[in-house]
TORNU-807561 format. One record per residue (C-alpha): residue number from 0; residue in three letters; z, y, x. Coordinates in Angstrom, 2 decimals. Layout:
residues N
<rec><seq>NUM</seq><type>ALA</type><pz>Z</pz><py>Y</py><px>X</px></rec>
...
***
This chain:
residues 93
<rec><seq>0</seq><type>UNK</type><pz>18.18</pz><py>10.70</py><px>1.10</px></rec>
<rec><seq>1</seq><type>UNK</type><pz>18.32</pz><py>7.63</py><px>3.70</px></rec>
<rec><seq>2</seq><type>UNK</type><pz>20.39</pz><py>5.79</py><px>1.53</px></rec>
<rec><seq>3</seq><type>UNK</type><pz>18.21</pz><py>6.38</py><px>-1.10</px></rec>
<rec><seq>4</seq><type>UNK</type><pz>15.27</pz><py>5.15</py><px>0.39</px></rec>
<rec><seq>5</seq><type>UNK</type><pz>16.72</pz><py>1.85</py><px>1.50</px></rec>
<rec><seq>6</seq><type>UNK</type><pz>18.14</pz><py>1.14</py><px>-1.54</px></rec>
<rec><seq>7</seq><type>UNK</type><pz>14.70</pz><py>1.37</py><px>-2.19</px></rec>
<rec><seq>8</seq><type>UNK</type><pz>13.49</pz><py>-0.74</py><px>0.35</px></rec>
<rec><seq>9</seq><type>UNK</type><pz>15.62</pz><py>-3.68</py><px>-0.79</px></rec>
<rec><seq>10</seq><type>UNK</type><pz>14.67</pz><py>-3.44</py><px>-4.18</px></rec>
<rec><seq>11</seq><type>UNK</type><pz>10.75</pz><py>-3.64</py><px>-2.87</px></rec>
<rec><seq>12</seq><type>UNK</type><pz>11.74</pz><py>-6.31</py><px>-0.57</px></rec>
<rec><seq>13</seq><type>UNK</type><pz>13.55</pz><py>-8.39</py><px>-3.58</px></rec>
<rec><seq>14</seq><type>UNK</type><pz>9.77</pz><py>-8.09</py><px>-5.19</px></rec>
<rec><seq>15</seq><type>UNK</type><pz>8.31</pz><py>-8.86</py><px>-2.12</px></rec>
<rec><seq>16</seq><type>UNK</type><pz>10.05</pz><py>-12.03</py><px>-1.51</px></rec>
<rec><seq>17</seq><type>UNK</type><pz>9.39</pz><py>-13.51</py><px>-5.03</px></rec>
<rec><seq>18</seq><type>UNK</type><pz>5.44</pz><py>-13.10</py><px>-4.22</px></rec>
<rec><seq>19</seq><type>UNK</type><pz>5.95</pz><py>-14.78</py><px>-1.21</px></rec>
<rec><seq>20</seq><type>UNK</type><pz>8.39</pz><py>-17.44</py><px>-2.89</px></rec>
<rec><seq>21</seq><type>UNK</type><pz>4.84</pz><py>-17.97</py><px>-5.24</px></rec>
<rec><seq>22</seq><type>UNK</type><pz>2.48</pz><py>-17.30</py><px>-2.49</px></rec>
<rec><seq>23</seq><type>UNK</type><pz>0.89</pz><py>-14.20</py><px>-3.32</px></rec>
<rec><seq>24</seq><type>UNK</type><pz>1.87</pz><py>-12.79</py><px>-0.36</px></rec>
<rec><seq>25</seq><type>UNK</type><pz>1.81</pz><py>-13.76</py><px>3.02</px></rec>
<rec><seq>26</seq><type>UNK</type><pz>4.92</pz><py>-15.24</py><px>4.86</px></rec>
<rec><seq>27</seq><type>UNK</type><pz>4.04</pz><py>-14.81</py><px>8.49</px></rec>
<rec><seq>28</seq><type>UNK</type><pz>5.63</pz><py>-11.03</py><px>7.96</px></rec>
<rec><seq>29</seq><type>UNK</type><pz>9.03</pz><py>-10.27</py><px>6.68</px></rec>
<rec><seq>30</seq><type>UNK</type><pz>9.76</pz><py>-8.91</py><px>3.29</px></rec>
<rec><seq>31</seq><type>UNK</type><pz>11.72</pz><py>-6.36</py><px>4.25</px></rec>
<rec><seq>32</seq><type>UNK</type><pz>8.87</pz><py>-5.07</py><px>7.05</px></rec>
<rec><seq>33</seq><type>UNK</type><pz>6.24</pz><py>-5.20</py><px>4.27</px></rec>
<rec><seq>34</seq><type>UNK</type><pz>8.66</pz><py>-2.94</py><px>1.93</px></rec>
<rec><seq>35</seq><type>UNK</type><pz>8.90</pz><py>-0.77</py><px>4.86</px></rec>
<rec><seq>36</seq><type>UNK</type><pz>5.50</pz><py>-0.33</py><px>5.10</px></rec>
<rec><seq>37</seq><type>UNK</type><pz>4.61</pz><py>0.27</py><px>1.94</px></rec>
<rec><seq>38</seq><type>UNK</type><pz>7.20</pz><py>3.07</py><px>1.80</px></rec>
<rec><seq>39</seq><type>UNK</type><pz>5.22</pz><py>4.41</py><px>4.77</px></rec>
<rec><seq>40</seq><type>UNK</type><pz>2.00</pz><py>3.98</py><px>2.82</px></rec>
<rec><seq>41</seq><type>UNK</type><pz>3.45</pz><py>5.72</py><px>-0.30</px></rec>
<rec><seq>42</seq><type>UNK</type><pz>4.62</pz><py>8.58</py><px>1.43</px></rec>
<rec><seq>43</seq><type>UNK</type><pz>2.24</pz><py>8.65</py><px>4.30</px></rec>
<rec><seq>44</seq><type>UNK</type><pz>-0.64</pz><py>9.04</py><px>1.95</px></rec>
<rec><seq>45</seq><type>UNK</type><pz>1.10</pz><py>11.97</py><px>-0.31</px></rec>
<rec><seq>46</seq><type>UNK</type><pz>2.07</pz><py>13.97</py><px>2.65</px></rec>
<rec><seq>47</seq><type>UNK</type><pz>-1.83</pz><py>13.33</py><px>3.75</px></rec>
<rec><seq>48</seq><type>UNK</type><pz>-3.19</pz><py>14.68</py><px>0.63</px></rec>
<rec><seq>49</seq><type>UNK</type><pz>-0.91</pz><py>17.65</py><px>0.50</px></rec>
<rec><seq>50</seq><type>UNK</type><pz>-2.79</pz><py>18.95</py><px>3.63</px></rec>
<rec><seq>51</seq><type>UNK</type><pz>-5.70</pz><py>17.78</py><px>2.61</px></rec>
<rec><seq>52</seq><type>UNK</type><pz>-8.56</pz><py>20.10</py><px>0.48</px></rec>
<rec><seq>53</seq><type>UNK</type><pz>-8.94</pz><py>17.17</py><px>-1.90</px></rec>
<rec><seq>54</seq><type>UNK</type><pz>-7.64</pz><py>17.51</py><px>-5.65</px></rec>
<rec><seq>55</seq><type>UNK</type><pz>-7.41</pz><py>13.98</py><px>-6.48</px></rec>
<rec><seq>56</seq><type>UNK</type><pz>-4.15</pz><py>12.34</py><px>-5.45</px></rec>
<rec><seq>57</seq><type>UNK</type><pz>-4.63</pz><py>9.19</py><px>-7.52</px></rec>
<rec><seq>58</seq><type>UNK</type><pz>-8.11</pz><py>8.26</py><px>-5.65</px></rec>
<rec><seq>59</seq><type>UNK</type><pz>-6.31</pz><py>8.69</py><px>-2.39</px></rec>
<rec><seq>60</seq><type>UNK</type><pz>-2.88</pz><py>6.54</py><px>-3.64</px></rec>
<rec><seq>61</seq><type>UNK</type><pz>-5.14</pz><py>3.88</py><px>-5.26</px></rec>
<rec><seq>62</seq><type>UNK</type><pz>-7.45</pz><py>3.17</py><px>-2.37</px></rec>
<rec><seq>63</seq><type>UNK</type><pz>-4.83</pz><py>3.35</py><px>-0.28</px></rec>
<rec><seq>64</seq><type>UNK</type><pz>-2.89</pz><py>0.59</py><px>-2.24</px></rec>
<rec><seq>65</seq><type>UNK</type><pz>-6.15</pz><py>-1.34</py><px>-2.17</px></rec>
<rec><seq>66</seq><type>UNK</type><pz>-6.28</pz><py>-1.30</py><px>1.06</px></rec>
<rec><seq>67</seq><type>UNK</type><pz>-2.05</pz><py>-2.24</py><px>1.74</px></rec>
<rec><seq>68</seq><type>UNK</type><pz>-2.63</pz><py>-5.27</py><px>-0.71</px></rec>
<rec><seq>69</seq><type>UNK</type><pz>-5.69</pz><py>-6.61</py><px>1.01</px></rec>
<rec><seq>70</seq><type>UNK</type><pz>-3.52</pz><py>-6.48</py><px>3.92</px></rec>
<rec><seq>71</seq><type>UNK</type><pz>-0.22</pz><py>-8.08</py><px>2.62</px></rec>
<rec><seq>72</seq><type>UNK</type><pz>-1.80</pz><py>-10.75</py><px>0.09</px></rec>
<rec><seq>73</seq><type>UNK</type><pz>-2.00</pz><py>-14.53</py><px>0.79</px></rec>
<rec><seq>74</seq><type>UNK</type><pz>-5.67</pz><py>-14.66</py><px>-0.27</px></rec>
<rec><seq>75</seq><type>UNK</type><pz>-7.51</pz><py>-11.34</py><px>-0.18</px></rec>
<rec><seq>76</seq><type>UNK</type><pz>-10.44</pz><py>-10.82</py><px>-2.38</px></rec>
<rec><seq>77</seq><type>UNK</type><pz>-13.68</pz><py>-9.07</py><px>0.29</px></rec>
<rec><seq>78</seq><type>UNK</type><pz>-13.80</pz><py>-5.36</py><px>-0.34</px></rec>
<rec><seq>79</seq><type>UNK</type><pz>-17.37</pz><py>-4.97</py><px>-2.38</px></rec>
<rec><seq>80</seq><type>UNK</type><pz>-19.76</pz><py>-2.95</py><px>-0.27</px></rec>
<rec><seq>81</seq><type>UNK</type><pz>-20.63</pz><py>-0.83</py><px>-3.80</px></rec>
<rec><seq>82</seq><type>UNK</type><pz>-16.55</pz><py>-0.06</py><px>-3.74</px></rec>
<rec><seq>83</seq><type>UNK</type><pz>-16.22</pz><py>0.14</py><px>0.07</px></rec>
<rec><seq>84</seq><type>UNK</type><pz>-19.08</pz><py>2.90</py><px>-0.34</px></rec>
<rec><seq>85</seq><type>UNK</type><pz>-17.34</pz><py>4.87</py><px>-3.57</px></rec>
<rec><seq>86</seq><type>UNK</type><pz>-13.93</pz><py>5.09</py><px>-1.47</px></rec>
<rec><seq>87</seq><type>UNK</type><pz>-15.36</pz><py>6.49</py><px>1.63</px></rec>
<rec><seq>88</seq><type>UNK</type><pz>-17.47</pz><py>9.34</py><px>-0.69</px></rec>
<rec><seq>89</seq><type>UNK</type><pz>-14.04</pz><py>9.61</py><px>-2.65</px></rec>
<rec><seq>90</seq><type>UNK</type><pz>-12.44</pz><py>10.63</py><px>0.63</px></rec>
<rec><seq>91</seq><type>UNK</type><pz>-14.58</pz><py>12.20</py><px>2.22</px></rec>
<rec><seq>92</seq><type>UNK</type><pz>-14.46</pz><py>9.53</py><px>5.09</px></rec>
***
């Protein structure tokens, strides 16, 4: 399974590295970091909802990847207060 999962990561951090090559993503933190965290978003955020009394998986993984591009991208767009409001209802935050 370890293997597997840094196969993985290289294979993020190969796409990682070609948005920072064209500036899409930031450069002050190492491709193969930011695969690493996404990996820990991705599975951190499953595991979450598995304990979690909340039926929809795919609000949880897409505001979570929201949130992990906002944090990785060169130039992130502001989070809309309308959206900011529907994710935290979604949630239950």
């Amino acid at each position: 399974l370890t293997s597997v999962l840094q196969e993985g990561r290289k294979q993020i951090a190969t796409i990682i590295e070609r948005g920072q090559d064209i500036r899409e993503i930031r450069r002050d933190i190492s491709a193969a970091e930011i695969a690493r965290c996404l990996q820990q978003v991705a599975f951190g955020t499953n595991f979450i909802w598995s304990v979690s009394n909340s039926p929809d998986l795919t609000a949880w993984q897409a505001r979570s990847m929201d949130l992990f591009w906002r944090g990785i991208a060169a130039q992130p767009e502001p989070i809309s207060p309308r959206a900011s409001k529907k994710g935290a209802t979604r949630h239950g935050s």
